[in-house]
C-alpha positions as CSV (number, residue, x, y, z in Angstrom):
1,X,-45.1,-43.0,78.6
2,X,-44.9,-40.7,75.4
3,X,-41.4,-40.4,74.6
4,X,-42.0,-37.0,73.8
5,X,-40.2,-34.7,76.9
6,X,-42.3,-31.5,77.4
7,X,-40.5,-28.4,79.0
8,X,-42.8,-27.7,81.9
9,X,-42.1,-23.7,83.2
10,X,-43.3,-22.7,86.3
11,X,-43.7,-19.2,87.1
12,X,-43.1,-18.8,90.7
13,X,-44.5,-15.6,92.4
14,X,-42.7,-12.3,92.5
15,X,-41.9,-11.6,95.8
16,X,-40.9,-8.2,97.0
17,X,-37.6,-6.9,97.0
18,X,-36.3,-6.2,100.4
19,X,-35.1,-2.7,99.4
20,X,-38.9,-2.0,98.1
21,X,-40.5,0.5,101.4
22,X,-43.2,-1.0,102.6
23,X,-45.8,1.8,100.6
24,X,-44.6,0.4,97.5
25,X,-45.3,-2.7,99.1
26,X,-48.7,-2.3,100.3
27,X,-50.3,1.1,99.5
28,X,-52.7,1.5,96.6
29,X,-51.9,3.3,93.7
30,X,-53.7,6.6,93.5
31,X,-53.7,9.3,90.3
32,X,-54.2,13.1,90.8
33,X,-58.0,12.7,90.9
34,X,-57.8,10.5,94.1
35,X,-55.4,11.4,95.6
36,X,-56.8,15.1,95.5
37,X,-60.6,13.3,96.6
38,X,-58.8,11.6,99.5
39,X,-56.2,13.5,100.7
40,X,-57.8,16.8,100.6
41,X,-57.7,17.1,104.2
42,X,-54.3,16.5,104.7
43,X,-53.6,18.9,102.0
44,X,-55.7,21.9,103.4
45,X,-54.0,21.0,106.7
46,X,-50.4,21.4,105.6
47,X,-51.5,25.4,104.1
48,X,-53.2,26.0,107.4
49,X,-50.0,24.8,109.9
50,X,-47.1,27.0,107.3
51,X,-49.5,29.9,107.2
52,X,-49.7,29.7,110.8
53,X,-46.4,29.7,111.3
54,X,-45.9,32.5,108.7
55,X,-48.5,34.5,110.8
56,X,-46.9,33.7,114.0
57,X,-42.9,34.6,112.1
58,X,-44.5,38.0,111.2
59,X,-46.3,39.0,114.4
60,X,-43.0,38.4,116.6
61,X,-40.4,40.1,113.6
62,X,-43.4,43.1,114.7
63,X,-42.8,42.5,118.3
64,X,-39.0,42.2,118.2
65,X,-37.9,44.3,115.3
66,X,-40.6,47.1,114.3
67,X,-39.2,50.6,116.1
68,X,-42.4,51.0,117.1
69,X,-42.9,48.1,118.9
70,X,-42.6,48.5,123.2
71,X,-41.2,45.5,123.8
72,X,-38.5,46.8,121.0
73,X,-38.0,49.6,122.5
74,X,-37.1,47.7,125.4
75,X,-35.1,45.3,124.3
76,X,-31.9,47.5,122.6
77,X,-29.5,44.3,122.8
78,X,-30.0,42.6,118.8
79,X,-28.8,39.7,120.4
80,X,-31.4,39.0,123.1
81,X,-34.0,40.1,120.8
82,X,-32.9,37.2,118.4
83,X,-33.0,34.9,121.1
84,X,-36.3,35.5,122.0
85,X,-37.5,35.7,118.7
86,X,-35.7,32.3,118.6
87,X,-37.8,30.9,121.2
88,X,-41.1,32.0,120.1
89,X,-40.8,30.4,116.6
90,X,-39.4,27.3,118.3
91,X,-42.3,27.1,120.1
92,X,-44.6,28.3,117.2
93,X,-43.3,24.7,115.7
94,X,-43.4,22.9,118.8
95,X,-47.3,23.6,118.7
96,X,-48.1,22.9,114.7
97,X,-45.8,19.9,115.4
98,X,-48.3,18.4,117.7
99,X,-51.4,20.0,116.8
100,X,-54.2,17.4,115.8
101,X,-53.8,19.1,112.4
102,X,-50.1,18.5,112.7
103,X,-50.3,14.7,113.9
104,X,-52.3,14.3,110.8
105,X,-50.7,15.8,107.9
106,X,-47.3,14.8,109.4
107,X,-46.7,18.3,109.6
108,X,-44.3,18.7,107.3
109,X,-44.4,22.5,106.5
110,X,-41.9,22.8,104.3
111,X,-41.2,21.3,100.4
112,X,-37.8,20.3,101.6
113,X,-39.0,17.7,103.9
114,X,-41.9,16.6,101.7
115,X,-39.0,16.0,98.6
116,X,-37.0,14.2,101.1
117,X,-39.8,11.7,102.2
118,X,-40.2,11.2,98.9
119,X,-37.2,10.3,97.7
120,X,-37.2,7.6,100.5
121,X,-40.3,6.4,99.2
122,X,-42.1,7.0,102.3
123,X,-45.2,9.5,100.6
124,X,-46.7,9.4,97.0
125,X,-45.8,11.0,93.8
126,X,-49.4,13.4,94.5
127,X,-49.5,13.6,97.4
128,X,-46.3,15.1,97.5
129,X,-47.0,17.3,94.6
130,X,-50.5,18.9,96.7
131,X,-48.1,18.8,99.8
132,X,-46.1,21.1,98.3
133,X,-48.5,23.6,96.5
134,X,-50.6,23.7,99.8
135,X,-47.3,24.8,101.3
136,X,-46.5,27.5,99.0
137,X,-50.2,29.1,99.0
138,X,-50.3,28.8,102.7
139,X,-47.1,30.7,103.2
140,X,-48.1,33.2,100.6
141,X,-51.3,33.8,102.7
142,X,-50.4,33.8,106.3
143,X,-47.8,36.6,105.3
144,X,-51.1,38.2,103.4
145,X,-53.2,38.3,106.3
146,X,-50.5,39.9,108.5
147,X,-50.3,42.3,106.1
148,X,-54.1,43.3,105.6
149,X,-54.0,44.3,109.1
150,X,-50.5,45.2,110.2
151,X,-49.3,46.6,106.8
152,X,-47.2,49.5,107.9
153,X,-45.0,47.8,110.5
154,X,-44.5,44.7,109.0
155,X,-43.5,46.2,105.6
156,X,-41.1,49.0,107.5
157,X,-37.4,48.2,106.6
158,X,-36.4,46.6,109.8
159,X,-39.2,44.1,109.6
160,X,-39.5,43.5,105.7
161,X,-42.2,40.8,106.3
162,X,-39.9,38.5,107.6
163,X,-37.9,38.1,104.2
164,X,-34.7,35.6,104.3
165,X,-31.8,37.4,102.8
166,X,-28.3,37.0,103.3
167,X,-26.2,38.7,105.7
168,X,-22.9,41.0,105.1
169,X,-20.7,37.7,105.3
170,X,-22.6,37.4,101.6
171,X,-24.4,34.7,99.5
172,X,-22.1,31.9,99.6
173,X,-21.9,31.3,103.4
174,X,-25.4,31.7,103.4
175,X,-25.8,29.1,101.4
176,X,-23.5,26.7,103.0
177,X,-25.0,27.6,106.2
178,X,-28.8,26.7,104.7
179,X,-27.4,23.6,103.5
180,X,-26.0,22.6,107.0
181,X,-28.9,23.2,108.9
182,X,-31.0,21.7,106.7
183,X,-29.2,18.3,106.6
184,X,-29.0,18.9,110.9
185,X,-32.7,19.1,111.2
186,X,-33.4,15.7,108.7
187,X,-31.0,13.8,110.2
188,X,-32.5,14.6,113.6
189,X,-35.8,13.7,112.4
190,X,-34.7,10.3,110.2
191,X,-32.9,9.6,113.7
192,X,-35.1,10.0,116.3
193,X,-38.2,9.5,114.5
194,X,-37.5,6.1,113.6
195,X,-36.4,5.0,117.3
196,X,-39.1,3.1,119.7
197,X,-38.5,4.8,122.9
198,X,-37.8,8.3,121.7
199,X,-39.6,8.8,118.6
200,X,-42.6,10.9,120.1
201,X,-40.0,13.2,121.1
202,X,-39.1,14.2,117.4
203,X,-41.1,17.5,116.9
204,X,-39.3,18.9,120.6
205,X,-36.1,17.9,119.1
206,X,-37.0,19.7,115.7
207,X,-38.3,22.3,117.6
208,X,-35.1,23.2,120.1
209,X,-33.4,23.3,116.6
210,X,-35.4,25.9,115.0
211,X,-35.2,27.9,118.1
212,X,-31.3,27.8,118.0
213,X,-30.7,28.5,114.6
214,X,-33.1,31.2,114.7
215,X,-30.5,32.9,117.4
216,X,-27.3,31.9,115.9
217,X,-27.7,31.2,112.5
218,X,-30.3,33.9,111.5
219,X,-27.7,37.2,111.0
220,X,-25.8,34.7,108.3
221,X,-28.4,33.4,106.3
222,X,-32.0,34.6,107.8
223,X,-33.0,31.2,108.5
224,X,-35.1,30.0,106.5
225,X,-34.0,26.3,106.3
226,X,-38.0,25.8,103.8
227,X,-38.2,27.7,100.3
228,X,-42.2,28.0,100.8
229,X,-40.9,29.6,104.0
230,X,-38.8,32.4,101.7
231,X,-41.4,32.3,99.0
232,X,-43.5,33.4,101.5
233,X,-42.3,36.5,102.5
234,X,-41.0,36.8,98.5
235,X,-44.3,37.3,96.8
236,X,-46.2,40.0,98.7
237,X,-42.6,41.8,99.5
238,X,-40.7,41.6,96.1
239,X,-37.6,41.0,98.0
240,X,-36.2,38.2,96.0
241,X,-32.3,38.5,96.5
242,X,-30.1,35.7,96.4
243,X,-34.1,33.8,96.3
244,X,-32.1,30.8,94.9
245,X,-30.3,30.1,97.7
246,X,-33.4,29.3,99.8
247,X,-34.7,27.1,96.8
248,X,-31.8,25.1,96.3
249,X,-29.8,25.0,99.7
250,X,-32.3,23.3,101.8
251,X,-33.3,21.0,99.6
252,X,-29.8,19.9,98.7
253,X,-29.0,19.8,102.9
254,X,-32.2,17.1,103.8
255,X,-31.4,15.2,100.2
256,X,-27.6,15.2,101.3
257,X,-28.9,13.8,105.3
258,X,-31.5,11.1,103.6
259,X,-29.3,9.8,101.5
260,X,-26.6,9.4,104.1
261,X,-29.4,7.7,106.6
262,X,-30.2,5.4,103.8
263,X,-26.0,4.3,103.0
264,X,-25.8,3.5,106.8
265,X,-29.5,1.8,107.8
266,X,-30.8,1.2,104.5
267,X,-34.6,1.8,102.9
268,X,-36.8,-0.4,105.8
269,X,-35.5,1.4,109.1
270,X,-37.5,4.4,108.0
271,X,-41.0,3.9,109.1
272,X,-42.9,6.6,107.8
273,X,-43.3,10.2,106.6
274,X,-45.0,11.7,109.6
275,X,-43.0,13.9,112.2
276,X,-45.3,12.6,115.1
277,X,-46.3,9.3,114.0
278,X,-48.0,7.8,117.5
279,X,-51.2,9.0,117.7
280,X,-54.8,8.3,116.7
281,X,-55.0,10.3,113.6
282,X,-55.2,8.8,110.3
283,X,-52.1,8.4,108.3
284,X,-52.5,8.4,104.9
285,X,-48.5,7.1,104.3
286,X,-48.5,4.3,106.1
287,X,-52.4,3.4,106.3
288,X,-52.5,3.7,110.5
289,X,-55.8,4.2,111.8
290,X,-57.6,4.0,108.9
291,X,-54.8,5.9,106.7
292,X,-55.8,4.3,103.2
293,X,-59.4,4.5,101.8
294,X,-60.6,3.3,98.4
C-alpha cells in the first residue's frame, strides 16, 4: 500500500431544496423568443377574456347608467342599479373564468394576479411579462370597440367609459379599500384553489366577490381591484385621476395576501397558477395535459 494518503472528494448530487416550487423544479427554461413561440396562445387568450370583460363592463355601465338607457330610466334607485350592475359583471367573470379560453390561460385577467403568481414562483419570468401586455392591450381594445359603436353614451358623463375614480370620501380610502379587496379576492383564490374537494369551485367564489364589491365597494373606490382594468378605461377617456391608486393598490393587496399564504402553508401547498386548474386544457405552468413543449 503506498503510504501516500490521497484526499478522495465526492461530489454528491444537488438535490432540490424543499422551498424550490415544483416549476423551478421541473419546467424548462424558456427566453422571450420561446416563450413568445409557445405561449402565444395563452397570451392572445388572456387579451381576448379582459377585453371581453371590458366590452361586457361598458355595455352594462350603458344599460344601467346612460340617461338614455330604458332600463335606466326604469331603475331611479342608484342602489339597485349597482346591484344589478353587480351581478352582471359577476357573472361576466363567472363565464371568462370557465370558458375553454379561460381554463387555458388560467384566466388571469388582471396584472395583479399574474405579479402575484409570480412572486410565488408558480408562472415564468415571460410569460408573465406577455401576460401582462396582452392584458393591457386587451383592456385598451374592448373599451375601443365599445366605443366605435356606442361612442356617444358611453363617453356621456354618467357613463365615462367605465373609468375607476375615487368617490367623495377621497383618494385615500380608495386606496385602502382597493388594497382590501384585492388581498380578499387572492386569499380566496390561494385558499380554495389549492383545496381537493373545493378547488373547482374557485372562479364562482371569485366571481360572488366581484359581484359584491361591485355593489358595495364601487361608490368608494370604482372597483377596479386590476390596473389593466383602470388603464383600460384611461387611455381612450383621458380620465387619469388618482390613476396611481389603481396601479399600486391592488397590486400591494394580492402581494400583501401571497405573502401571508406563503408565512402560514409555505411555497409547495400552492399548486399552480391557474384559476380553474381541473380540466383538459393544456397548462403551460405546471406542464398538465401536455402544458410544456420543446
Amino acid at each position: 500500500m503506498n503510504s501516500t494518503e490521497q484526499n478522495v472528494v465526492v461530489e454528491l448530487p444537488k438535490l432540490p431544496s424543499p422551498a424550490m416550487s415544483i416549476l423551478e423544479r421541473t419546467a424548462p427554461k424558456l427566453g422571450a423568443v420561446a416563450s413568445l413561440r409557445l405561449h402565444w396562445p395563452e397570451y392572445l387568450m388572456e387579451a381576448g377574456l379582459l377585453g371581453a370583460f371590458m366590452v361586457s363592463a361598458c355595455l352594462f355601465g350603458i344599460v344601467y347608467g346612460y340617461p338614455g338607457s330604458p332600463v335606466r330610466q326604469a331603475i331611479p334607485s342608484s342602489f339597485i342599479r349597482g346591484m344589478l350592475g353587480g351581478i352582471s359583471m359577476g357573472t361576466t367573470a363567472l363565464c371568462i373564468f370557465y370558458s375553454p379560453w379561460g381554463k387555458q390561460s388560467g384566466a388571469h385577467i388582471n396584472p395583479s394576479v399574474t405579479l402575484t403568481f409570480l412572486r410565488l414562483r408558480k408562472i415564468r419570468t415571460w410569460d408573465a411579462i406577455f401576460y401582462i401586455a396582452a392584458q393591457f392591450s386587451g383592456a385598451v381594445c374592448g373599451v375601443l370597440l365599445v366605443t366605435e359603436f356606442f361612442r356617444q353614451a358611453v363617453s356621456h358623463p354618467a357613463v365615462r367609459y367605465v373609468a375607476t375614480t375615487p368617490g367623495p370620501r377621497g383618494p385615500l380610502l380608495a386606496f385602502v379599500a382597493e388594497i382590501v379587496m384585492a388581498a380578499g379576492v387572492m386569499a380566496v383564490v390561494l385558499q380554495v384553489s389549492n383545496h381537493p374537494r373545493i378547488s373547482r369551485y374557485t372562479g364562482a367564489c371569485a366571481s360572488v366577490l366581484v359581484a359584491t364589491y361591485i355593489t358595495f365597494e364601487a361608490p368608494i373606490s370604482g372597483m377596479s381591484m386590476n390596473p389593466a382594468r383602470s388603464f383600460g378605461s384611461a387611455f381612450p377617456s383621458g380620465i387619469w385621476t388618482y390613476f396611481w391608486i389603481y396601479l399600486t393598490a391592488p397590486v400591494l393587496g394580492m402581494l400583501t395576501a401571497a405573502q401571508l399564504c406563503l408565512w402560514r402553508k409555505g411555497q409547495l401547498s400552492i399548486k399552480c397558477a391557474k384559476i380553474h386548474h381541473e380540466n383538459e386544457k393544456r397548462c403551460i405552468f405546471c406542464g398538465a395535459n401536455g402544458g410544456w413543449r420543446s
